[in-house]
Backbone bond lengths (Angstrom), bond angles and torsions (degrees), N, CA, C in turn:
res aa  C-N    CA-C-N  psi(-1)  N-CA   C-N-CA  omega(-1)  CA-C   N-CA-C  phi
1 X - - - 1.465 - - 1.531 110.53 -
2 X 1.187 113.24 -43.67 1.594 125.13 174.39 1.391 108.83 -55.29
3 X 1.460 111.10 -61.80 1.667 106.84 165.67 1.325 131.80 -38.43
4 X 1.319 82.06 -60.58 2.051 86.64 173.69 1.757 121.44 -45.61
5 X 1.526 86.87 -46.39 1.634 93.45 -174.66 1.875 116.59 -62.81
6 X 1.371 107.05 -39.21 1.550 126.03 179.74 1.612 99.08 -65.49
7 X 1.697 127.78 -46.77 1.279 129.98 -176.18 1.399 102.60 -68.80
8 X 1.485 125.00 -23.85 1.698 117.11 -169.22 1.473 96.61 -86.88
9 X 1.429 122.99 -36.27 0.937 124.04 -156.68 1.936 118.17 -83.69
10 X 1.522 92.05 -26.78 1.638 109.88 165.11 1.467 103.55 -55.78
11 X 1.951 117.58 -48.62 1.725 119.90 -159.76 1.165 97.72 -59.61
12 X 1.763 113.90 -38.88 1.824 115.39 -153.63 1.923 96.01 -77.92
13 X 1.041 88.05 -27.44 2.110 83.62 179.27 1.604 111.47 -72.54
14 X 1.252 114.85 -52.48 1.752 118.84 162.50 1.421 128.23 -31.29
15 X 1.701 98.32 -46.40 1.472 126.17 177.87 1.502 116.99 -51.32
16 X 1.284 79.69 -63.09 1.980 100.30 -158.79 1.567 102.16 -99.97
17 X 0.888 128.50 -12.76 1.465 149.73 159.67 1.714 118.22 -8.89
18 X 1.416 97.75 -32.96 1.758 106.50 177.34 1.611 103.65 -109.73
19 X 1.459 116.99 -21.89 1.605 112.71 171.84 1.035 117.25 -115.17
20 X 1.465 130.41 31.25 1.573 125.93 -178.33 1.828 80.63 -103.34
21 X 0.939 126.90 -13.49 1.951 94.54 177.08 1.226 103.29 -94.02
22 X 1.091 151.75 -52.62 1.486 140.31 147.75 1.325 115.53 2.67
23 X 1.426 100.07 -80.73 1.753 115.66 178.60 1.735 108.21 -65.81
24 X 1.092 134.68 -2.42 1.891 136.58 147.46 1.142 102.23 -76.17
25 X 1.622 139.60 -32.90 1.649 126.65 -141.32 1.688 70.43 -104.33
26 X 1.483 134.03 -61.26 1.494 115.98 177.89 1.088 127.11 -49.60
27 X 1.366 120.30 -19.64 1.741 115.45 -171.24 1.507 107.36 -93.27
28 X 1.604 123.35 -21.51 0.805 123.00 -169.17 2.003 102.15 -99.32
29 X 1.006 107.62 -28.51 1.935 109.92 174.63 1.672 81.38 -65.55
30 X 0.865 124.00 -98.10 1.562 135.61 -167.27 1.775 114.13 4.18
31 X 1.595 86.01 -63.82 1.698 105.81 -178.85 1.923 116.47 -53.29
32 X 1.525 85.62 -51.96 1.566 119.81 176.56 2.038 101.15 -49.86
33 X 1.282 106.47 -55.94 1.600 104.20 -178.76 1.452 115.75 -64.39
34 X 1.828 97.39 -39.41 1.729 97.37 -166.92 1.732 97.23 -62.13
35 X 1.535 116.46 -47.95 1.447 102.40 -173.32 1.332 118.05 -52.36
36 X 0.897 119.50 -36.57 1.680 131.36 -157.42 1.461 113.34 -76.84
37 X 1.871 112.58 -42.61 1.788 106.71 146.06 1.149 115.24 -64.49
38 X 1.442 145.79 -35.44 0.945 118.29 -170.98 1.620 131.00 -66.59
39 X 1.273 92.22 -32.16 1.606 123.17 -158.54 1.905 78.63 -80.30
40 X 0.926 111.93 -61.06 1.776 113.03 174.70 1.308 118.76 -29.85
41 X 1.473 101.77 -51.53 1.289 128.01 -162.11 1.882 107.22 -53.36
42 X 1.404 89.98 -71.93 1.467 122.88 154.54 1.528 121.05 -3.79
43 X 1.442 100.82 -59.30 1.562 133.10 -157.14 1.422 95.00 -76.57
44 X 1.478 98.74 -56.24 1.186 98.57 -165.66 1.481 127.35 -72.18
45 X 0.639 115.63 -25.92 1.305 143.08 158.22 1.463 117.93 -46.11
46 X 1.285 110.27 -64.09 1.600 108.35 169.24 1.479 114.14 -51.18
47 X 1.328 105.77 -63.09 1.591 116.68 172.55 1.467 121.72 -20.64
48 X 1.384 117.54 -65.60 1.633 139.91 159.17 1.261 110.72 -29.11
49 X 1.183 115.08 -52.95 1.173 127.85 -162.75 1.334 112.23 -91.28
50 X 1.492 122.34 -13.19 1.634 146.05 155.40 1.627 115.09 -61.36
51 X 1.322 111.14 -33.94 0.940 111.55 -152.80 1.799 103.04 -118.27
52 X 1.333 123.10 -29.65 1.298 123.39 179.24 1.848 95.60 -86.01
């Protein structure tokens, strides 16, 4: 089972091999924005709520 999984997992790197950094530089902006509203989000919120 281990084999299999290490042999599927070698095909999927061969495969995707020319679009997996693309698809890291999107997964990682993506991640990077969602925190950054949220964490904003957050902020702002307290702030508002500092101030009214």
């Amino acid at each position: 089972m281990f084999y299999f999984l290490m042999k599927y997992q070698e095909e999927k790197k061969l495969f995707f091999r020319e679009r997996i950094h693309s698809l890291n530089i999107f997964l990682f902006l993506g991640f990077n924005l969602t925190l950054i509203s949220i964490l904003g989000f957050i902020w702002f919120n307290s702030a508002i709520e500092k101030v009214v």
